[in-house]
N, C-alpha and C positions, 0 to 999 in steps of 0.2 A: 347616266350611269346608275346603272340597278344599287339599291341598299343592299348591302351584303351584311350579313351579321358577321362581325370579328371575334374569331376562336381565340381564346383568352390560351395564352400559351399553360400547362399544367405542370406545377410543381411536382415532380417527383417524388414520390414519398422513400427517405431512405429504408431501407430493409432494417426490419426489427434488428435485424444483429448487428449489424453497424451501426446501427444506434447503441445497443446494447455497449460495444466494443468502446465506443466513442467515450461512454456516460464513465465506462471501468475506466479509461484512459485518466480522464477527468478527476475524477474517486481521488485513484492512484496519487497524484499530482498533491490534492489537497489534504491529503493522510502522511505525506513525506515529511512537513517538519511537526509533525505533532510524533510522530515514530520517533525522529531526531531526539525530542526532547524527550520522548519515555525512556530511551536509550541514556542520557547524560543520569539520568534520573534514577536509572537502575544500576550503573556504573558504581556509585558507592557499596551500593547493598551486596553488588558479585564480591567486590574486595573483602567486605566484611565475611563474606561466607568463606571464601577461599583459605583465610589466614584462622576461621575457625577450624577449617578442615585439614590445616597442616601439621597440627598435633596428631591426629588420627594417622595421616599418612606417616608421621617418622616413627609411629609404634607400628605400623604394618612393616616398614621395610626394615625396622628390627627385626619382626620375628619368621620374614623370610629367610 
């Protein structure tokens, strides 16, 4: 039997953008509970503004 040299099968290289796509999926994934917690964390400070801002609103809808 003749030596044949064996073609090494070639890994595909995936396409920049699916990669790209893959790496945002990933991102995505590992920024969800740190959002979470900036969210709990900005929670107090909306409250605080809002009930600053509710004096200003009951003199505007006096003077409509």
């Amino acid at each position: 039997m003749p030596k044949t040299r064996k073609r090494k099968a070639s890994v595909k290289k995936a396409s920049s953008a699916k990669r790209t796509v893959a790496r945002r999926k990933v991102a995505k994934k590992a920024a969800a509970p740190k959002r979470k917690v900036a969210k709990k964390k900005a929670a107090p400070k909306r409250k605080v503004a809002k009930k600053k801002a509710a004096p200003k609103r009951k003199v505007a809808k006096k003077k409509a």
